[in-house]
N, C-alpha and C positions, 0 to 999 in steps of 0.2 A: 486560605483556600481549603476546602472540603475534601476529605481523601476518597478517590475513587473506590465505587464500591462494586463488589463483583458477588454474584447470583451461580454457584454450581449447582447444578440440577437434576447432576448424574455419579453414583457412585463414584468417587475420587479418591485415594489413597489420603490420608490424613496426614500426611508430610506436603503434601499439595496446598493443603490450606495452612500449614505454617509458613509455607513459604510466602503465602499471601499477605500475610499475616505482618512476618518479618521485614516486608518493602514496604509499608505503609498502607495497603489495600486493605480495607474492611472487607471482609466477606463472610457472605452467607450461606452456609451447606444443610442443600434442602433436597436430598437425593431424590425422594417422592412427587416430585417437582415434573421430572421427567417424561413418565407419563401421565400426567393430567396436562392436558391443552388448555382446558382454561383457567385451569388455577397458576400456573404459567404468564396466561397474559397476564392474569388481573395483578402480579407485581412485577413485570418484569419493568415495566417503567421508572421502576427507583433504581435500575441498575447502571452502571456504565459497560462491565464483562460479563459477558457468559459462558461459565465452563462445562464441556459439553462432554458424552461420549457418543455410545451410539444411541440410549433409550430416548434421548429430547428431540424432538422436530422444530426445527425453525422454519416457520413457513411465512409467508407473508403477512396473513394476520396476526403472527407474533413479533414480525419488526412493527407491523405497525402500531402496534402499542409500544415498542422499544422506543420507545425517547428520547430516552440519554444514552441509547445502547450506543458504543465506540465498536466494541471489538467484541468476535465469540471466537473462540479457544475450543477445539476439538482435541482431544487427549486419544489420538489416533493416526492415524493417517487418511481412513477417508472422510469424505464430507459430504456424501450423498443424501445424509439427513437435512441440509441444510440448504438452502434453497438461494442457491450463487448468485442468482443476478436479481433477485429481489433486497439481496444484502449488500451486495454491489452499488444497486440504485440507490441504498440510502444512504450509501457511506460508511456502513459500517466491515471493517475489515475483520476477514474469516480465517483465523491459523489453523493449520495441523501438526502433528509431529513426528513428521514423515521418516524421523532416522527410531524414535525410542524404541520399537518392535523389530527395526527389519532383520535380527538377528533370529528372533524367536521365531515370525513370520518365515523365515527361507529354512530354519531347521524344523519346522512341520513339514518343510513342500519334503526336504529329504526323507524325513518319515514315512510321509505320504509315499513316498516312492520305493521305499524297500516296503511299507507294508504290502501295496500293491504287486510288486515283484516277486515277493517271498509265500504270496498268500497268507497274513500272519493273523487277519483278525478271525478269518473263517476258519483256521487251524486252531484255532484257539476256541470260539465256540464246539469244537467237533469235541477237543481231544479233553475238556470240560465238563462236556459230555458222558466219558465214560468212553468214546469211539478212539481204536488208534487208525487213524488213517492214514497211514504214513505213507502209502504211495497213490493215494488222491491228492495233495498238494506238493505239484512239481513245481518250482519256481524258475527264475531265471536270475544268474548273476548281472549285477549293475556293470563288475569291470570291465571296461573297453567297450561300453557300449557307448551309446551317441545320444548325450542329452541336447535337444530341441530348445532352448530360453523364447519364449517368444516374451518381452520386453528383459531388459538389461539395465535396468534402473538401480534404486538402490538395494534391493530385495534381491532382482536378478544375480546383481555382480555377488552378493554375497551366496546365494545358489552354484554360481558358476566358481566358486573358492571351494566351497566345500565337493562341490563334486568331482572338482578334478585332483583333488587331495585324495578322492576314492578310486583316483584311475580312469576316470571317463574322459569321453572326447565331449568338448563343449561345445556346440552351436550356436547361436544369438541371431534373431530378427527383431531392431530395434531401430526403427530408423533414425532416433535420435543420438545412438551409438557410433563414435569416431573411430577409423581403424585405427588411431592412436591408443584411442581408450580400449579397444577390443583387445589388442596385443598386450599392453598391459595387463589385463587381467587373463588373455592366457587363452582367448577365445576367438573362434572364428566366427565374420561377420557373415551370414548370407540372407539369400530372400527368402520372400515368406515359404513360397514353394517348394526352395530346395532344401529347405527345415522338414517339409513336411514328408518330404522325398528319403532323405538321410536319417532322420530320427527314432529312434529306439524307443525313447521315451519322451513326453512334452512336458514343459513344466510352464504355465502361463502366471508371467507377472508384469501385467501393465493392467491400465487404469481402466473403468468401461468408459468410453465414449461413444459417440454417431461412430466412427473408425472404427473401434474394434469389437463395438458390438456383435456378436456370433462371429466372431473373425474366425472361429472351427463351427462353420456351418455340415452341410448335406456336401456341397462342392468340398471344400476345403477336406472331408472324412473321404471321399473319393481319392486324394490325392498322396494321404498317408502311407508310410510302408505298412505292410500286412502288418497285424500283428505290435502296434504301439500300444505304447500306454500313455495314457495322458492324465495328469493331476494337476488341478485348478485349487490356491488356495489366494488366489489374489480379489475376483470380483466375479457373481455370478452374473451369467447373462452375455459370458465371455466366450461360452459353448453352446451351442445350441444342444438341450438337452435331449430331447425326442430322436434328433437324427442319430448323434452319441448312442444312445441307447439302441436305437436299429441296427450303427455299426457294428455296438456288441454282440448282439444276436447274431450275426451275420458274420463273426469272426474277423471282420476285418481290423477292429481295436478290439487288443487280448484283455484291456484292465483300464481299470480308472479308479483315482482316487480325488474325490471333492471333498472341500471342507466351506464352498460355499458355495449356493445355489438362487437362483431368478424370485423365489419369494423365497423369504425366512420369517419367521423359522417355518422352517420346511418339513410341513408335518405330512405330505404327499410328493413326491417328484417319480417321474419315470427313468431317474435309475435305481431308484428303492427296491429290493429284491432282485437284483443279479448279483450272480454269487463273484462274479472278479470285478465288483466295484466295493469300494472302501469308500465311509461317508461318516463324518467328524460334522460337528452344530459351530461351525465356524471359531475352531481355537485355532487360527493363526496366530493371533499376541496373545495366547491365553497362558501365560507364566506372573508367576509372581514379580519378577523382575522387571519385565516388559510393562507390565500394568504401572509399577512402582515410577518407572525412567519416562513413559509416555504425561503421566502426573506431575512430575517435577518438573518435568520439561514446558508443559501447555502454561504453568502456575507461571514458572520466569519470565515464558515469551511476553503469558497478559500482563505483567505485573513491568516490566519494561516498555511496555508500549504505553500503558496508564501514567506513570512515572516520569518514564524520560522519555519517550515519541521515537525507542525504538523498534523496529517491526520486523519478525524473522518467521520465517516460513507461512508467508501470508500465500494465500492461492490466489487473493483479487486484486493484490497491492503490490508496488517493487520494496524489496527489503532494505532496510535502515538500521545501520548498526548503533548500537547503545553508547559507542566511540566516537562515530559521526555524527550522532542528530541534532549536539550547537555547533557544529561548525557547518551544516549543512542548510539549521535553520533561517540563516538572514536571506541565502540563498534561493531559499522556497519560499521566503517571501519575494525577492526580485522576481524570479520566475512567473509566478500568478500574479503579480501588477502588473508585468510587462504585458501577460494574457491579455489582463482584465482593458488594460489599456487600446491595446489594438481590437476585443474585442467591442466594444464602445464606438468605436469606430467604422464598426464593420453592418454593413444592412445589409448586403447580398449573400450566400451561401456561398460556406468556407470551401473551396475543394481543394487543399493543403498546405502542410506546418511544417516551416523551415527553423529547428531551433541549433543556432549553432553555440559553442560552448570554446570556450577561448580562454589561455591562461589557466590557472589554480584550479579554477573550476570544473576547466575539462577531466581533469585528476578525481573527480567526487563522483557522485551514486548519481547520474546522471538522470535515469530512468524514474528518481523523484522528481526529480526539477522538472518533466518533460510535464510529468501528472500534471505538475501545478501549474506550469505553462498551459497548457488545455483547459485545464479547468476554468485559471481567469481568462481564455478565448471563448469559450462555451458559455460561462453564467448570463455574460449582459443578455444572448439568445435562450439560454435555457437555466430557468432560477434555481434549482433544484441540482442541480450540476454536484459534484465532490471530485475531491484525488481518485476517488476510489472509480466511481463511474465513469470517469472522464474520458480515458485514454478506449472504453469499450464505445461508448458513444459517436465519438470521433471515426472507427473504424465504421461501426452501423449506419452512419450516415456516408461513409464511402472516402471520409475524408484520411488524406496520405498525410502521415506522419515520419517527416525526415531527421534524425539525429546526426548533427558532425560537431566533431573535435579538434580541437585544434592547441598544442601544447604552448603556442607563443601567442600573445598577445600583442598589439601596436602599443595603444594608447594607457591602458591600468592593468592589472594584478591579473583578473578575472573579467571578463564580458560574458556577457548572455546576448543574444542578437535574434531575435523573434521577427520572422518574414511569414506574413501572408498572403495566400493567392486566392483571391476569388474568379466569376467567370467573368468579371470586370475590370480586376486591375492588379498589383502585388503592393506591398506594402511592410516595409521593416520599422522596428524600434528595440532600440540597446540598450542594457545597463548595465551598473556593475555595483558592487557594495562595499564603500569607502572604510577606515578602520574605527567610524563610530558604530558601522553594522547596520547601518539604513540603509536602504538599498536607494538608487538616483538613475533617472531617467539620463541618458548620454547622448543620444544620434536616435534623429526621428525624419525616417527618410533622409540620411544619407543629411542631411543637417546636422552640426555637433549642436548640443544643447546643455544645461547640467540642469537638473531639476528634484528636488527631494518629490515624493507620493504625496502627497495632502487628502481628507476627506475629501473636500470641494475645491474642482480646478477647473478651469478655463480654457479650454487648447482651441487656438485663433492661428489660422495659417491666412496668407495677405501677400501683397505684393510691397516689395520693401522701397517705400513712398515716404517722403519726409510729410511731417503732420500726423500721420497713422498715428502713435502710441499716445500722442497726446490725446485726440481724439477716441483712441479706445477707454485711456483715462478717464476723461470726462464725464463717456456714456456711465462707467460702471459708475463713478462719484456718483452722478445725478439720481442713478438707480439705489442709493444706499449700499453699495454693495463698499463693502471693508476690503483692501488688498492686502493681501500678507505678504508674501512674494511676488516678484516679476520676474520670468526667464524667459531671455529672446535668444533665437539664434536664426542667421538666414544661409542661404547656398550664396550669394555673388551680392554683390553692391544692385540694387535695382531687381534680384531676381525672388523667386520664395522665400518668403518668411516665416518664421513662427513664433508664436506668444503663449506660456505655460503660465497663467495666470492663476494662484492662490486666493483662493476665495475667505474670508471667514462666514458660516453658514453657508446655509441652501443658495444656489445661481436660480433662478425660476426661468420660466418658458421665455417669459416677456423679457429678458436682460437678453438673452439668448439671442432673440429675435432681433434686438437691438443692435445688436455686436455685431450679427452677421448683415444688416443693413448697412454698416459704416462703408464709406468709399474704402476701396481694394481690398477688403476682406471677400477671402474665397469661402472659408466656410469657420463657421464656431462651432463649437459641442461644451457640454457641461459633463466633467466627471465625476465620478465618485469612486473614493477605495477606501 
């Protein structure tokens, strides 16, 4: 087997590609890569990884030469250069590495914030100068004042360490924050408002979305105490900059310190030239260290997921540890046949997925299995389908996805129990994965059955009538069709049956139509997996 080969296309520490290197990855380091778009497509097709920072753009015409592309690796934390849901559709999983900076990142916000406070950069051009100004930069003390967090992520909570080690009172608006976790780290939870109300100074670290785009608009500057400061060094587009700048003028906010702004590089912005704002070209991770750890870091995620199918800080995918992913693997195969199985079955629109998880397996990374349960429900309607896409698809088209667990089992080790409901009828089928690691069809509608996957099968439900099986015999004989296996199982003596019949080759239209003509046959389908 070929060893997976990975494409960096952005300045990377050279311990990065040892490490590539040392897992059995080929890789290629072509930093100039990054900004040229089309010299980019013209080889990104021999790749499997791509390691990114911020100078590469993956947009859609560059997956779509990506071919072989599995996965891109961003040696960062954001991923705004890369274009989520066109890499989503193809399948290909998008990492970051959202812990190697947040250290460096939350000791610039604090920078930011005593330089802002202290007036230190404009004191510093003055007194540079040859000027002593010494009582034109009056500052204010941080202690005991009231830091504002708006997000409490990982940046945040490290923010909210450092600055209450300086004496401050911490705030947090994050609505993903537990008062477990709040107390914990030492901080009070409130609304956005009453942050905005209490705060001395603001420090925003959360992500840009539709949410929290301008989330400190015109409104939001209205609602501040006189007199805040606010320092953004997490994502521009998080402030509205125009109004920011009015409120300066206007005294209502004393200072500001940004280190990232709405376009960059940022060779014009309206807060360029006022004198109590501070403005950095976005060195959040810009240390030696941060760059080193975010590098080592992107290098093991790709190079474990090319390797051994495990997956860590994916943004489009659920995570899979490099400990779980053969014990998880026969599983995700049961999972997407059991899909595949019911969706083959299904001609009306899905509107929800009952997947229950029973035994061993309720104990595993569930939020895999669930992928690959979707996926094989989705592909027989939509070819195109992956783990990656599935579970966004699913939502887009409105359909309700239910997860339950269940620590005891009846009948094996482990079941998986796949129910769906359209606007016509519901419909379950079970499995579980025996100790050779094939996975086996169990209970199909409340029918026990035991059935291995086969490329080509037969699934015949009937009314259970003596002569049937012979008679289904016969047809497929007569049809040249070869039986490999035969699995029946019925509900009651005289009541539904069913027939999981093993093909060798292709079943055609015409056997189909055959089968489903025999007396008490309700209905036939031909499978494939």
């Amino acid at each position: 087997m070929a060893a997976p080969r990975v494409l960096v296309s952005d300045k990377l520490s050279t311990a990065a590609i040892d490490i590539f290197k040392s897992r059995g990855v080929e890789v290629d380091f072509r930093p100039e890569l990054g900004k040229d778009k089309e010299a980019l497509a013209a080889v990104i097709g021999d790749y499997d990884g791509l390691a990114i920072r911020s100078a590469t753009k993956v947009t859609p015409k560059i997956l779509e030469k990506a071919t072989r592309l599995k996965v891109v690796g961003r040696a960062g934390i954001g991923v705004d250069n890369v274009d989520l849901p066109a890499a989503t559709a193809k399948g290909v999983i998008v990492m970051n590495t959202p812990f190697g900076n947040s250290i460096t990142t939350a000791e610039h916000a604090i920078a930011m914030m005593f330089a802002v406070a202290r007036e230190i950069p404009a004191a510093d051009v003055s007194t540079q100068a040859g000027k002593w100004e010494k009582n034109r930069f009056m500052g204010v003390e941080i202690t005991a004042k009231t830091l504002g967090l708006i997000g409490c992520g990982n940046i945040g909570s490290v923010v909210a360490d450092r600055a209450i080690g300086l004496k401050m009172r911490v705030i947090a608006y994050d609505p993903f924050l537990s008062e477990e976790r709040a107390a914990t780290l030492g901080v009070e939870k409130v609304e956005l408002d009453e942050l905005f109300a209490r705060a001395d100074f603001i420090s925003l670290h959360t992500p840009l979305m539709e949410k929290t785009k301008n989330i400190i608009d015109a409104e939001a500057l209205k609602k501040v105490k006189k007199g805040v400061r606010i320092i953004n060094c997490a994502r521009g587009g998080l402030v509205d900059e125009k109004a920011l700048r009015e409120a300066l003028d206007a005294g209502q906010v004393a200072g500001a310190a940004f280190d990232v702004f709405v376009e960059e590089p940022a060779e014009a912005n309206p807060l360029f030239g006022h004198p109590a704002v501070v403005c950095t070209p976005h060195l959040g991770a810009a240390t030696t260290e941060a760059q080193e750890n975010v590098a080592l870091q992107v290098a093991e995620q790709m190079s474990d997921y090319l390797i051994r199918g495990a997956i860590s800080n994916a943004v489009n995918a659920p995570s899979i540890t490099a400990e779980e992913a053969p014990r998880l693997k026969p599983f995700v195969a049961l999972a997407e046949r059991l899909g595949s199985f019911a969706g083959q079955l299904t001609d009306t629109a899905i509107t929800a997925i009952r997947i229950e998880y029973e035994g061993e397996v309720a104990q595993m990374n569930t939020r895999a299995l669930t992928s690959a349960a979707v996926t094989g429900l989705l592909r027989p309607l939509l070819a195109d389908v992956n783990m990656v896409s599935a579970p966004v698809i699913a939502r887009e088209r409105g359909v309700a996805i239910e997860e339950v667990r269940r620590e005891a089992a009846e009948t094996f080790e482990s079941v998986i129990r796949l129910t769906v409901t359209t606007d016509g009828w519901t419909r379950h089928v079970a499995g579980t994965v025996f100790a050779d690691g094939k996975p086996r069809i169990t209970d199909i509608k409340g029918i026990e059955i035991e059935a291995a996957f086969a490329p080509s099968m037969l699934y015949v439900t009937n009314n259970d009538k003596p002569g049937y099986i012979g008679a289904l015999g016969a047809t497929l004989g007569a049809a040249g069709c070869n039986i490999a296996t035969f699995n029946l199982g019925r509900a009651a003596e005289g009541g539904e049956a069913i027939a999981l019949v093993q093909i060798d080759g292709e079943i055609s239209d015409k056997v189909v139509a055959e089968v489903a003509a025999l007396e008490h046959v309700r209905q036939a389908r031909a499978l494939r997996f």
